[in-house]
N, C-alpha and C positions, 0 to 999 in steps of 0.2 A: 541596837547596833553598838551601843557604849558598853553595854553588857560584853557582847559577844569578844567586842577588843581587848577590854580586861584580862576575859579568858583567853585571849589569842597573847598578848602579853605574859600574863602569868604561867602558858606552859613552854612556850618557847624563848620564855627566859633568857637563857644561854645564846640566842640567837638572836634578840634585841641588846644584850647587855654592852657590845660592844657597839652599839650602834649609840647607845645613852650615854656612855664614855664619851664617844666622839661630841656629840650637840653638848653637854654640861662641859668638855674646858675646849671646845670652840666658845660657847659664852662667854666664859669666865675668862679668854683672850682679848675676846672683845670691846667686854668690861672692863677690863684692867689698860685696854691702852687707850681706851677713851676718859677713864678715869684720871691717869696719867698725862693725856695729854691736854684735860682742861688746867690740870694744878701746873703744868709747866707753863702755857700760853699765860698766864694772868700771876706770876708767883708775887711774894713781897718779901720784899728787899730788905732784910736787916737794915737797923740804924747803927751807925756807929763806926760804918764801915768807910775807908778812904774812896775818893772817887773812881782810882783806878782797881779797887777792892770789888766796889760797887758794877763799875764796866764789865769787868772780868765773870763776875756772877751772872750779870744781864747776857752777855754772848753765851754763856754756858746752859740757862733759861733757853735761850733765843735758838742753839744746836740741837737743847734735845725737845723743843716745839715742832722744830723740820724733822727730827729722826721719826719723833713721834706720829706727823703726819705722815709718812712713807708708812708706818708699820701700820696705823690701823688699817688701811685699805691694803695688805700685804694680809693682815690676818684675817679680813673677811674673806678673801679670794681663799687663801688653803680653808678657811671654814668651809666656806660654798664645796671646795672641791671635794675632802675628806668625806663631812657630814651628808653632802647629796650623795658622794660615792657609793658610801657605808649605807645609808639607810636605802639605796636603789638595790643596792645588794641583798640587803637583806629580804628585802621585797621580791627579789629575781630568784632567792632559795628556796623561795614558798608556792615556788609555781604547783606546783600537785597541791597543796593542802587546799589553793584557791581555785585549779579544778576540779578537786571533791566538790567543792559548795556548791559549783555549779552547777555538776550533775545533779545533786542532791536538787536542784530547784532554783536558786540563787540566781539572780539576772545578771546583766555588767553592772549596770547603775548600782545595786547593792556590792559588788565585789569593789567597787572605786568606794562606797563609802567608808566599806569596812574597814580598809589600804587610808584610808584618809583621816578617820578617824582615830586608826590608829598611830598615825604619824603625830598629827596634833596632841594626842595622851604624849606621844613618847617627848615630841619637843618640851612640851610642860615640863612633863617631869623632866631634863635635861636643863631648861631654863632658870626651874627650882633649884637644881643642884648645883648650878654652873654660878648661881649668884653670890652665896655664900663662900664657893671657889674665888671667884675674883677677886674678894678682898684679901686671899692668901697671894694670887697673882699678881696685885697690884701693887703689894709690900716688894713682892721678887724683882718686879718690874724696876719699881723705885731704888731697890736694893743694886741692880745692873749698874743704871744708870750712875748710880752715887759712885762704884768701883773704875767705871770709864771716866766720871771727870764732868759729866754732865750737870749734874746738881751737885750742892754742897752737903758735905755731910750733914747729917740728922735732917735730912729733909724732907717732912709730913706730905703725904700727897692727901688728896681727895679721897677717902677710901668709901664713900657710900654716897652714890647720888642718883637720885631717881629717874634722871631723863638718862643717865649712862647704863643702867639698870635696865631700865623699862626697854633700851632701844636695845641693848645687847641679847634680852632675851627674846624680845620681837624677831632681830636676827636669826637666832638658835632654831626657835620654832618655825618660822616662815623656811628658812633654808630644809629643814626636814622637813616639811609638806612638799615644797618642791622638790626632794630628791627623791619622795616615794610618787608624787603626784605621776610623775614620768614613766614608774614604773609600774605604778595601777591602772593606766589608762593602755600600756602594753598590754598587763594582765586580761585585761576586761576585751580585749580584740581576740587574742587567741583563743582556737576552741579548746572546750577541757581534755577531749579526747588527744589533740596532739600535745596538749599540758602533761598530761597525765603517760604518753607514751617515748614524751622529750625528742618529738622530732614536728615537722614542719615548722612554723613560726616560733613555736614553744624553744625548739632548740637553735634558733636565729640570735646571735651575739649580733652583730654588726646590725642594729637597727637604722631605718633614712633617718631619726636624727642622729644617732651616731655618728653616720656618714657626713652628712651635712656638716656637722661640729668638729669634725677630723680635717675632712678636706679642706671646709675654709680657712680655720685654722694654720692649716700647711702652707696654705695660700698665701697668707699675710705672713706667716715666718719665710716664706720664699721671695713676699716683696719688701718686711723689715732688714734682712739679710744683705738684698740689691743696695736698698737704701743706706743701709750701714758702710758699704764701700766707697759710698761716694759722698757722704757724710763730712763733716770736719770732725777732726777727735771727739770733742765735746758732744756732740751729733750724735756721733758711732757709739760711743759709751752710752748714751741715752737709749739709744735702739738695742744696743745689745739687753740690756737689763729687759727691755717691755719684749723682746725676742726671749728671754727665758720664761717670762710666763706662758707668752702666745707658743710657742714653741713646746711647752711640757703641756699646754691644752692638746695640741693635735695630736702627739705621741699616745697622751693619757686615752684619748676618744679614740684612735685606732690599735692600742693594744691587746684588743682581743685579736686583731687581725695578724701583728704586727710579731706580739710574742709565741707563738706558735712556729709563724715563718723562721724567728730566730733561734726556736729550740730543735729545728733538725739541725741545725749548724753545731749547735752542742752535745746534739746523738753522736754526730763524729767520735766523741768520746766517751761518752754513756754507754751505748752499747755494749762498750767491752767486759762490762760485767751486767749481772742480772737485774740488780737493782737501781741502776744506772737505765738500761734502757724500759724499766719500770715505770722508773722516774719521768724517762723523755716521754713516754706516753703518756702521761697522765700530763702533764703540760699540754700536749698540741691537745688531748680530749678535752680537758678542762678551760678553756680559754675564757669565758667567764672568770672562773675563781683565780686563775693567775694571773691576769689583768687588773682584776683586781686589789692584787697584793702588789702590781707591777707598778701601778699608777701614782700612789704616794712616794715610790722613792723616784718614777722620773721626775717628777714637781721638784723634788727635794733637790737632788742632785743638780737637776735646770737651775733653781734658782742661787743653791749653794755655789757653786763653781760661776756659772751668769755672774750672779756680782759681785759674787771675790772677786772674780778676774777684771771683770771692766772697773773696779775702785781700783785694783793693783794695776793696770794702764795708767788709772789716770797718773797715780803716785808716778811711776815710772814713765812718763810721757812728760810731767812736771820739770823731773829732773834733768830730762832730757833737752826741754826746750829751755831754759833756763841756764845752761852750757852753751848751746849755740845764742843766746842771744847775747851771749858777755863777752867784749872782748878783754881780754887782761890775760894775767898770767894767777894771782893773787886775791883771796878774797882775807880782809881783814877786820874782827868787829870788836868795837872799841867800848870803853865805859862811857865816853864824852866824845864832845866833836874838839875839845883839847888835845888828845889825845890825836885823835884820825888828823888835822893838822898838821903832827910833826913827820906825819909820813912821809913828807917830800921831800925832807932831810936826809931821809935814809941816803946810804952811797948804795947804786945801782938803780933805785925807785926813776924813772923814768916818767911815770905819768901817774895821776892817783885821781877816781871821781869817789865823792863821800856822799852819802847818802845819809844825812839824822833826823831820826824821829823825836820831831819836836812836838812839846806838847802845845797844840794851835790846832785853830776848829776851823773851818773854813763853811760857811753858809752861802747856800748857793738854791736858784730857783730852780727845780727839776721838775721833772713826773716820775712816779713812781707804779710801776709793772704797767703801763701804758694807762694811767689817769689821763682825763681832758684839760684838765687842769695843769699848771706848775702850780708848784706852791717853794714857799722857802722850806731846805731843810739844811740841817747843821750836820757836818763829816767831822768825827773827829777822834776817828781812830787809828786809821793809817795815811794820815798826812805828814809829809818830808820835807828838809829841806836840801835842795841841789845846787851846784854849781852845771847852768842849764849846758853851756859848753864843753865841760868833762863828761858830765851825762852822756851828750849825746855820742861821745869817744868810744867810750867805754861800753856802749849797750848797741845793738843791732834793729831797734826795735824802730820803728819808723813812727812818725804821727801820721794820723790819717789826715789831720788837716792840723794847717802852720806849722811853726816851726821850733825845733826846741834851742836853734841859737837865740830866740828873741828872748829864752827865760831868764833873763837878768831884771832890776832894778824892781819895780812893783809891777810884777807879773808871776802870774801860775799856768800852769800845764796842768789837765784833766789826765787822772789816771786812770789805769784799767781797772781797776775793780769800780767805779762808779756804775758803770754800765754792765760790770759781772754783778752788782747788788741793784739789780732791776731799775737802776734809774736811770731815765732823758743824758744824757753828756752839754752840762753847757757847749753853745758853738765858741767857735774863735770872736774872739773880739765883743764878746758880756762879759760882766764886771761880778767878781764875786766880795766875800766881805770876809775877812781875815782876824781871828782874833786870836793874841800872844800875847801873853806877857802883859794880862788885863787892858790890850791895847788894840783899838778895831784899826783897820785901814781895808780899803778897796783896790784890788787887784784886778788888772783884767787877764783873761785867757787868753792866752797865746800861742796854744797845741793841744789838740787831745790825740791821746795814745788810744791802740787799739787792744781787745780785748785779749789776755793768754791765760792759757789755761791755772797758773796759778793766779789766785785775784789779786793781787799784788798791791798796789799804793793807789790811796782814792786821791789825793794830788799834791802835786809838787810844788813848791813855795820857792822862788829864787834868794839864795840865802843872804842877798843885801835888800830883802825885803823885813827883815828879822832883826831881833838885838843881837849884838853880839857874845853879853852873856850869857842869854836862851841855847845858842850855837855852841857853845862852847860847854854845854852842861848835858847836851843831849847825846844818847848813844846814838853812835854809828855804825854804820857798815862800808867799805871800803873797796874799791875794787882797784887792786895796783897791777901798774904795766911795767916789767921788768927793763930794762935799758937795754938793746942789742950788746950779746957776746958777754954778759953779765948772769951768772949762775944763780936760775932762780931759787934752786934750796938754800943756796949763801943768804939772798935775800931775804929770804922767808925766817931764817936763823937770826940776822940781824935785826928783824921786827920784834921778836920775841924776846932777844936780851934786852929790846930798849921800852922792855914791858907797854907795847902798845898797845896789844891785844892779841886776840888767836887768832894765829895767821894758820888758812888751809891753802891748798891750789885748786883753781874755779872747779874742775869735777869733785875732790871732795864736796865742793860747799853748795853744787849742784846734788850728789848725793845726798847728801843732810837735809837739802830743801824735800827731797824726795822720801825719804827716810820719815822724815813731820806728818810728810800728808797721808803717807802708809798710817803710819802710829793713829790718827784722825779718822782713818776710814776701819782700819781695825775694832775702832771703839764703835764706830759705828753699824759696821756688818756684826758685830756681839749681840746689839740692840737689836738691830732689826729680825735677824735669826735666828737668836739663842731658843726662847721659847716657840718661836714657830718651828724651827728646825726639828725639836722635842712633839711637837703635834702631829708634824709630820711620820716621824716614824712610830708614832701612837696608830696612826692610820691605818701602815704597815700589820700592826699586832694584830689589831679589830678584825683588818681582811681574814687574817690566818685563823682567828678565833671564831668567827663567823662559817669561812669556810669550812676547818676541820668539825664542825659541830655536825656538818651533815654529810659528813665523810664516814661516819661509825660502820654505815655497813659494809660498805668498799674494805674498809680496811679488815673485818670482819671476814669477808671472804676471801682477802687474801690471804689472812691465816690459818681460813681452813684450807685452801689449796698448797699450804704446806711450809710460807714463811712464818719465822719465828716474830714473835713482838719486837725484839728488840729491831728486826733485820725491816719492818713496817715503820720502825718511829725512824731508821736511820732513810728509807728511802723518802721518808716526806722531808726529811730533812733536807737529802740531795736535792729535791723539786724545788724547796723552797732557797736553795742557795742559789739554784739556777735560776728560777723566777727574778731575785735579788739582783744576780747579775745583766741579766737581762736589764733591768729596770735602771741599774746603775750606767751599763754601755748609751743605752737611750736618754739618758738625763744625759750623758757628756754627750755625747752627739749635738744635742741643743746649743749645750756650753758651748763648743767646739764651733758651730754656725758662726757665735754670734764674736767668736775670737777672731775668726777669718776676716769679721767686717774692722772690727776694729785694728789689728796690724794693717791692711790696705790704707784705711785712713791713716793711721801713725806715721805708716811711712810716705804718703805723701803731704804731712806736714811738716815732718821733721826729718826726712830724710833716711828713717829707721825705723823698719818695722819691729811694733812693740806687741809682746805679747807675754800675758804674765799667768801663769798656770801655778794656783796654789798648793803645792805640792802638801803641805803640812792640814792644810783643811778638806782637803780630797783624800786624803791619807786618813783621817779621822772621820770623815764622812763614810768612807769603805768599808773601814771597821766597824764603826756604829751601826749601820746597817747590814752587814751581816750578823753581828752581837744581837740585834735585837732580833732580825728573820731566824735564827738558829734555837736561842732563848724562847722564844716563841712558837717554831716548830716542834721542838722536841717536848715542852710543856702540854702543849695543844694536843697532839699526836699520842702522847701518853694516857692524856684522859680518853680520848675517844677512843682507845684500845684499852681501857682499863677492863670493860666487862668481858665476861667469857662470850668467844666468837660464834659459836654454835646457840647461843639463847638469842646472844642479838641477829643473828641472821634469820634464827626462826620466828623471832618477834616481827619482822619488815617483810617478809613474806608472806 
């Protein structure tokens, strides 16, 4: 049987080669973001460096360990889908070769082994090649990251370790036995007779698991979808994201049914020339083989547009609430809280609350992502100090419990990011431990704030709890209230000549807040995307390389019934733009689901429905994916048309 797979490998060649493509850089994706994301979780921290040198590197370590954990389990899932796709396929083109055997004598149990056997050769050799891969991917990978801001330049990852290795090609291999497993155990049900004459079950696309895998699928995109509406932002952005994958599952498992349906809508136009309604036929005939080329770009498209758009909510949801929680007219940020002081000097300035980030650590007993335990830990990256009573002027935001007039004298208010960085909120009325200016003291709490979408300040320090030259050296941010009947651009002018700082008005500097978190998630959808987006429409090629491989005779006879070569490679071409587009309207469609959850949610937290469609990465996603289905058609198309028509037609007859 190892024998006979060899031979079944080495002469349909051309018809595995793309399936081995796929399993060696699904590995070597693998490989490289598990490689990558041991060397980030555990990095070492140069000597030498200033504290805040050293923090800076640690958060940038600590962003791309999170980027990283989202991407590995992003890249098995397109592995799983590609790889099982591609080698099902390839398995689904051989139906006649594996009813010969049968006739020939061959039982099921032998046609499952041979199908099995040969998947195991083919992962090997893919797990071999995908290894060596990886360490080109894991330099590209590290190379990413270094360009977004994640690591520090010149920074070595892990490029070879054995359990990242050993488990990435266990992946490769195992995911390709499961993608033909599926479709040897179909093989081995149907009889060779309707194998061999491609009708009853033989020519059955929509299999009960198909079915099963489609439907519930739809199922659960139809209850993430409910879900997402009635969600909070944060909610709804979460659902929409696992709505692009659950969502491009059910499209991907019902378009054999699906794209067909949608290519008479496209005969509307086809028709009107020869090749055109050529093309719409061999679509609805073909529904196997353009499903198959359809399925990596709805994935693609799902998850491209999916979380562009719900990171570009969040971004723009940020700025949004962060507008309405401010009252003022003036946002002003200062070098020092010497500075933010003489604000109230200004003629017109009316009211001013300052906010400076002082350097003080506040220790405090929590739990952390729901531990049994509290235990102490020390905050001390974005802790402030307020004046508790402009504070509360100036901002919208309410405590959930106590009050923020009490934050004067030696007391703190719990911020919102405590509880957006997974940990317990101390209650009102515990004592935390404060330290400034080499100097401990014991604060109690006297409000916690609730959670908003940007994390904002892990807590506020009343500022006659502080030195006064601490205060007076720390930058600020300012939020000024202009004075009734007082011309806030005058104001804004007068801050600026008395060199206080940059003075914007609260929607600018709500912008800006928004503007950051874009720039932050940009770097992040790069990471997560870039090379998977690239596999994805690797996918794309395989299908078309796979398919057009056993299209020779087709195309063959249609040049003996009288079209020329070139008017054959342009009609596959037309199929496969159509195919493309299809696959592209059905990835947005997804998108599209999980945008509806999230403007409902937007606007009933902020009063505006938000919805951000990234016109520049949809734009680029469109083209790349016809760039590569057309590249690919007309390459593919040309070979299988290369031999004279008449030898290969009498060759298969």
């Amino acid at each position: 049987m190892f024998t006979l797979s060899l031979s079944t490998l080495r002469d349909r060649r051309q018809l595995f080669a793309g399936a081995l493509v796929a399993i060696a850089l699904g590995v070597a994706l693998v490989q490289a973001s598990l490689h990558v994301l041991t060397s980030v979780s555990d990095p070492v921290i140069p000597a030498g460096l200033s504290a805040a040198e050293r923090d800076e590197m640690r958060e940038g370590f600590v962003g791309a360990s999170v980027v990283m954990g989202l991407q590995a389990p992003l890249v098995v899932f397109l592995a799983v889908f590609v790889v099982g796709s591609t080698c099902s396929f390839a398995v689904a083109q051989r139906r006649r070769d594996l009813a010969l055997l049968r006739l020939l004598g061959a039982g099921r149990g032998q046609t499952r082994r041979l199908l099995v056997t040969e998947s195991l050769v083919l992962g090997a050799a893919g797990a071999l090649c995908g290894a060596p891969l990886g360490v080109v991917m894991t330099w590209i990978q590290t190379r990413v990251l270094e360009q977004v801001g994640f690591v520090p330049a010149g920074f070595q990852p892990v490029y070879w370790n054995w359990g990242a290795v050993l488990a990435a090609g266990a992946t490769g291999a195992g995911i390709a036995l499961l993608g033909s497993w599926n479709a040897a155990r179909r093989a081995g049900r149907v009889r060779p007779l309707e194998a061999m004459a491609d009708t009853g079950a033989a020519a059955r696309v929509m299999t009960p698991g198909r079915w099963c895998a489609g439907v519930l699928s739809l199922a659960l995109s139809a209850l993430l979808v409910a879900g997402g509406q009635a969600a909070d932002p944060i909610g709804a952005i979460t659902i929409a994201m696992a709505l692009s994958v659950v969502g491009a599952v059910a499209l991907s498992a019902l378009s054999p049914l699906v794209v067909p349906l949608v290519a008479r809508l496209f005969g509307l136009v086809f028709r009107r020339s020869l090749l055109g309604g050529l093309a719409e036929a061999n679509i609805r005939d073909g529904a196997r083989r353009n499903a198959s080329v359809a399925a990596p770009l709805i994935t693609l498209v799902a998850l491209v547009l999916g979380l562009s758009g719900a990171l570009g909510v969040l971004a723009r949801s940020i700025g949004v609430e962060q507008e309405r929680l401010t009252r003022g007219d003036l946002v002003v940020t200062s070098a020092d809280g010497a500075s933010a002081a003489r604000l109230a000097g200004i003629p017109g300035v009316a009211d001013v609350s300052s906010q400076l980030a002082v350097p003080a650590s506040v220790t405090a007993k929590v739990r952390k992502d729901g531990a049994r335990a509290a235990r102490p830990h020390t905050f001390d990256e974005r802790v402030v100090a307020v004046d508790g009573a402009a504070y509360e002027r100036a901002r919208t935001l309410a405590p959930t419990s106590g009050s923020l007039a009490d934050l004067h004298g030696d007391a703190v208010a719990v911020g919102p990011a405590v509880s957006a960085e997974g940990f317990s909120t101390p209650r009102v009325g515990d004592t935390v431990t404060v330290t400034a200016d080499g100097v401990e003291r014991v604060l109690r709490v006297v409000a916690v704030l609730p959670e908003t979408l940007e994390i904002g300040d892990e807590f506020l320090i009343a500022k006659d709890a502080l030195p006064t030259a601490l205060l007076a050296a720390a930058p600020g941010e300012s939020i000024v209230t202009v004075a009734p009947g007082a011309s806030v651009d005058e104001v804004a002018e007068r801050i600026r000549a008395a060199g206080i700082g940059d003075t914007e008005s609260v929607a600018q500097w709500a912008q800006g807040k928004a503007d950051v978190q874009q720039d932050g998630n940009d770097k992040v959808f790069a990471v997560l995307l870039g090379l998977a987006g690239v596999y994805a429409l690797i996918g794309v090629i395989n299908a078309l390389v796979i398919a057009t491989a056993e299209r020779r005779t087709e195309f063959a006879v249609a040049r003996l019934s009288g079209l020329e070569r070139r008017q054959v490679v342009r009609m596959a071409v037309v199929e496969a733009c159509a195919v493309a587009t299809i696959g592209l309207v059905l990835g947005g469609l997804v998108a599209a689901a999980g945008m509806a959850g999230m403007a409902k949610s937007t606007a009933a937290a902020t009063g505006t429905a938000i919805v951000v469609v990234p016109w520049g990465t949809l734009a680029a996603t469109v083209l790349g994916a016809f760039a590569v289905t057309v590249g690919a058609a007309v390459l593919t198309a040309r070979a299988a048309t290369r031999e004279r028509p008449a030898a290969l037609a009498a060759a298969r007859t």
